[in-house]
N, C-alpha and C positions, 0 to 999 in steps of 0.2 A: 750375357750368359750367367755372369757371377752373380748379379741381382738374382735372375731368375731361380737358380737352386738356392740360395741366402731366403726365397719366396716360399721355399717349399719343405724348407726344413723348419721340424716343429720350433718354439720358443719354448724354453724352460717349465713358465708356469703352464702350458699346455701337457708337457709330458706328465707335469705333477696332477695335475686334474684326472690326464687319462689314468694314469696309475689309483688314484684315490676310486677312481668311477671302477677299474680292474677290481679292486680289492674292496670293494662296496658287492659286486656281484659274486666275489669268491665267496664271502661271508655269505649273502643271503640263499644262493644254491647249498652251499654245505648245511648251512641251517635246517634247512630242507629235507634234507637227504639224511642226518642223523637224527632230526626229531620223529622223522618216518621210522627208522630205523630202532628208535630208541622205543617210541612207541610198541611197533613190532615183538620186543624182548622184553617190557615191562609187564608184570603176569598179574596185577590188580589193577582197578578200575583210576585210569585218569580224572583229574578234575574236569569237569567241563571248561569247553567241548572239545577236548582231547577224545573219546570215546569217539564222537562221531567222525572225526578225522582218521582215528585207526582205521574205523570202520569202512570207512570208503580207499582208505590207500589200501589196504587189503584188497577189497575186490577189486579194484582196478588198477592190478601191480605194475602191469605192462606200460603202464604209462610212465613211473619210472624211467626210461628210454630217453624220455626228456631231458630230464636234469643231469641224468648221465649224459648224453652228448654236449649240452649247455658247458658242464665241470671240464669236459675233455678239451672243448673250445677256450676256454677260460684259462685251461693250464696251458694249452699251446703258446695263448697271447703273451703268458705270465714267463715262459721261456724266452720267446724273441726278447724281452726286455732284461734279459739277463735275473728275473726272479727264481733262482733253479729252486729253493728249495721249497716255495710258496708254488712253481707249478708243480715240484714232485708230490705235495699234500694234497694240491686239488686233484691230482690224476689217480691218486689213492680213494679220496669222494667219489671220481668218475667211476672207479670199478667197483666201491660200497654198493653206488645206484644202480649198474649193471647186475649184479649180485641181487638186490631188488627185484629186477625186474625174471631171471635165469630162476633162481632158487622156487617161488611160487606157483610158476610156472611147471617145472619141470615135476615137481613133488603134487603138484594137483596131476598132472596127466599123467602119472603114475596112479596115483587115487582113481583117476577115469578109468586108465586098464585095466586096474585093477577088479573092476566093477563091471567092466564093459559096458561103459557110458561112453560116444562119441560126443570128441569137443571141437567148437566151431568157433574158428577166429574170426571171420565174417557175422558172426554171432553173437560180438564181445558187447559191443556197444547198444545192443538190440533194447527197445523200452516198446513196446505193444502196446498197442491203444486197447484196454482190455474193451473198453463198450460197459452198456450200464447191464447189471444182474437181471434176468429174467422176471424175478418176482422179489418184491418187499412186500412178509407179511408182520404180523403181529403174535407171535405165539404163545405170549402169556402176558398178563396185567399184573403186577407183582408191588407192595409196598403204593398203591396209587402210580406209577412207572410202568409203562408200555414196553418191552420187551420185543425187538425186532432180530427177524433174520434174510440176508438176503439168499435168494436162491440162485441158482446158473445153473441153470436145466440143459442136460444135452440134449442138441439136438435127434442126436440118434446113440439113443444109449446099447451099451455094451450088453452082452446075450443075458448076463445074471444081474442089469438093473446094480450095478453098485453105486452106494449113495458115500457120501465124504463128509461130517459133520463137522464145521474148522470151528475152535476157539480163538481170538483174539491174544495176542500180546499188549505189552502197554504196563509190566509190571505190576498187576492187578488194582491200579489206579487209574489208569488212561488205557484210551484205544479206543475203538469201534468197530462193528462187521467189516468197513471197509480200509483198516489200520494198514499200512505201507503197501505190502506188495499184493494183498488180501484178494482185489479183484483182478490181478493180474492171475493168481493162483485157481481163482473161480474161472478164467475163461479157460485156463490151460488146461485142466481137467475137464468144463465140456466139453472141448474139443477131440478130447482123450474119452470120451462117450460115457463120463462120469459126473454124477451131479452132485455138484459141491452147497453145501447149506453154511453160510457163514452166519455166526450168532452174538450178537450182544449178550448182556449179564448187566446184573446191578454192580456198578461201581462208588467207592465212596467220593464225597463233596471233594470237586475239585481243591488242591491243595489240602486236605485233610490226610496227611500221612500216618498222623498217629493213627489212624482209623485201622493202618496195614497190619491188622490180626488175624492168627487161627479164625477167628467167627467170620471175618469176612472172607478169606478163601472159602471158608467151607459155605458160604451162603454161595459164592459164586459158582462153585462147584454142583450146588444144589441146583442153580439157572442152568449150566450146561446138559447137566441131565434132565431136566425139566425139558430145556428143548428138543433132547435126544429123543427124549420122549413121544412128543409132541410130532419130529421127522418121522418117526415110526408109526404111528396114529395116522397120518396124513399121506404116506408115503405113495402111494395109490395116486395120488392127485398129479405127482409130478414122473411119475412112470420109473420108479424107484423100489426096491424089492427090502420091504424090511427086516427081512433076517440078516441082510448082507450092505451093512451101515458100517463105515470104519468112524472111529474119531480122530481127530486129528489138530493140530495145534502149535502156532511158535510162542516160544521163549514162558510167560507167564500163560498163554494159553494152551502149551504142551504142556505143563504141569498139572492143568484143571482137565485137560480131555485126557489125561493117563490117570489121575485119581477119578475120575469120574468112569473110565473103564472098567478099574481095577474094584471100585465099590461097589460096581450092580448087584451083585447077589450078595450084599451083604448088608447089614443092618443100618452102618456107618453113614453116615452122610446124606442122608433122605434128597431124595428132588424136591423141588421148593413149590411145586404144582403137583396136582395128583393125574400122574399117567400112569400105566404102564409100558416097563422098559425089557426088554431083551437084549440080551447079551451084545457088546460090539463084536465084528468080526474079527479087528485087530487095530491097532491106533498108532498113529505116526504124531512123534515129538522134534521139529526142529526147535534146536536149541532152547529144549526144558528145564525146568529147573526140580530133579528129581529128590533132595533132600535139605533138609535145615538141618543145622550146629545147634539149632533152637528146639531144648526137649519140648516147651510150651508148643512148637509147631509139629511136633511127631505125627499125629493124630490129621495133619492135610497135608502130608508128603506121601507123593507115590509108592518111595521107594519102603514104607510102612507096611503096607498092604500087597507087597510082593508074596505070592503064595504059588501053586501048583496048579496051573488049567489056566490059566491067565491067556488073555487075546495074546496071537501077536504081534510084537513089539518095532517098532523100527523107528529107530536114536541113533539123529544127524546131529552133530558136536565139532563147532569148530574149534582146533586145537588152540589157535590166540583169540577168544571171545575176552571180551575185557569186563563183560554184563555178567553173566551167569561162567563160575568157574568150570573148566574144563573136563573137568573129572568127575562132572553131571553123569553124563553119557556113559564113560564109560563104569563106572561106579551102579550105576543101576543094571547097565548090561551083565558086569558080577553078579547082583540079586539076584536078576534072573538067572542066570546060569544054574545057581545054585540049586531053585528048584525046579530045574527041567524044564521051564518056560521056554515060547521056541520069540527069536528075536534077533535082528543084525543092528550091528553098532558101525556108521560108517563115522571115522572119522578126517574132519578136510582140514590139512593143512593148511597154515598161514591163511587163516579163515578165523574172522569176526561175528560178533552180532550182527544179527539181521542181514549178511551178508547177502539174500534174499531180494533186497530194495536195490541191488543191482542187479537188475535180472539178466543179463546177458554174461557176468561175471563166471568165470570159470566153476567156481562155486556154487552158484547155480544153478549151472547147467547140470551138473554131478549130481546135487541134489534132484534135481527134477529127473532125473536117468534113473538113481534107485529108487525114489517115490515110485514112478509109473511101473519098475518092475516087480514092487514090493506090492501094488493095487494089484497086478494083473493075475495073482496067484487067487484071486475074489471072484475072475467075472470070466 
């Protein structure tokens, strides 16, 4: 019998391994859980890929839950072994990650109420096969450059034909019609009996940053209204009513569809093809970028050209974007205010860039709740 338990009781160098292997996991969970965290409260742009990390533990806070239970497991083990005061810090981690996961949650479905957008947990993880756009055509030849947009024609559109003309993001260097979440947004809106026209632009030479000037937004801005153009022209084909065209666009490509709104009737900024344009009906900017520090850039900033009779406006702004500062959104919704423009500024908590690219994300869904209620007031 004395063998037997002498058999079953650990050996020294075993306790020491397990211990090293304990505190090897304390360390790498807390790691965790405050670079999240840390992330979360740093209010400029991380190095890369710090960004894209915010990015995704934002929209998917509830996961969180994890490390929190992992930390809470960790500090149990770290007491039996008599570690009080190493479990009483991981148990302090365990309720940081809890707090992760309570806190985003709780203040976004507040935001939902607030809004009266219904949120679906069952819904969290949702990625839709968007299917391929109804039509790729070619709407302008520009510099020897083919110019494409794709279409996602409802099948049974809404009673006033309203049409959705999106810009691309990609920091006016990258991107294409079908950039992150782009065709997920083209089929959600057919389905919504709205036809979404997603549109390229001339971008400059890969890797050519210094390129990133005034002349080149405004050339871009020139192709977006070129195509607006062109949707308007054409509109008839895809059973689409062209006095009732919104524009619309994330991050670098909400910037070019609100300066490209906001210039039609005015001399500024010609289209870079010869159509004629009429007025948008009103233009939606997730996470725009509405002003520069840069006097050289005044002259292709929306918030320039804020005046009186303006479409309107609807500016989604996550409050931790780590890409485009925060006070985008609400900073142009000022503007407008001032001259009577009519416009809603929703702002999402503990919400990043492109938050969008997790489409089932609490975030998204709120986003997608006021879009479709801010379209229905069109059609």
């Amino acid at each position: 019998m004395n063998a037997e338990m002498s058999f079953n009781v650990p050996t020294e160098p075993s306790r020491r391994w397990g211990r090293w292997l304990l505190a090897v996991g304390i360390v790498i969970v807390t790691g965790i859980v405050v670079l999240i965290w840390g992330l979360w409260l740093y209010p400029q742009t991380p190095p890369e890929p710090l960004p894209e990390i915010a990015a995704t533990t934002s929209a998917l806070s509830l996961f969180l839950v994890v490390p929190a239970a992992v930390t809470l497991a960790l500090a149990a083990l770290a007491w039996r072994i008599w570690w009080r005061w190493v479990a009483g810090a991981t148990a302090l981690v365990s309720v940081l990650a809890l707090l992760g996961v309570i806190l985003p949650s709780a203040t976004q479905a507040n935001t939902a109420a607030e809004h009266r957008v219904p949120l679906s947990l069952s819904s969290y993880l949702a990625s839709p096969d968007p299917g391929k756009p109804t039509h790729t055509v070619t709407y302008a030849t520009l510099g020897g450059q083919q110019l494409q947009l794709d279409v996602w024609q409802a099948d049974r559109p809404g009673p006033n034909r309203l049409g959705v003309v999106w810009a691309h993001g990609g920091g006016w260097v990258s991107g294409d019609r079908a950039n992150w979440s782009l065709p997920k947004w083209g089929r959600w809106l057919a389905d919504q009996g709205i036809t979404m026209f997603s549109v390229d632009y001339r971008l400059p030479a890969a890797g050519s940053m210094n390129a990133l000037t005034a002349d080149l937004k405004a050339r871009e801005a020139g192709d977006v209204k070129c195509a607006f153009g062109w949707v308007q022209a054409h509109s008839a084909d895809y059973a689409v009513d062209p006095d009732n065209l919104v524009l619309a666009g994330d991050s670098a490509g909400a910037h070019l569809s609100m300066l490209t709104a906001y210039t039609i009737e005015t001399p500024s900024l010609p289209p870079s093809c010869p159509v004629n344009i009429a007025p948008a009906r009103a233009v939606v900017s997730l996470y725009g970028i509405t002003y520069s520090s840069s006097e050289a850039e005044s002259n292709v900033m929306p918030i320039s050209y804020v005046r009186q009779g303006l479409p309107p406006t609807l500016l989604i702004q996550g409050t931790n974007d780590h890409t485009v500062p925060p006070d985008n959104g609400p900073r142009m919704a000022s503007q407008l205010a001032t001259f009577g423009d009519e416009y809603q500024l929703v702002k999402l908590p503990f919400t990043d860039h492109v938050f969008d690219v997790v489409w089932g994300s609490f975030s998204a869904q709120i986003a997608r709740g006021v879009v479709q209620q801010f379209l229905d007031r069109y059609r």
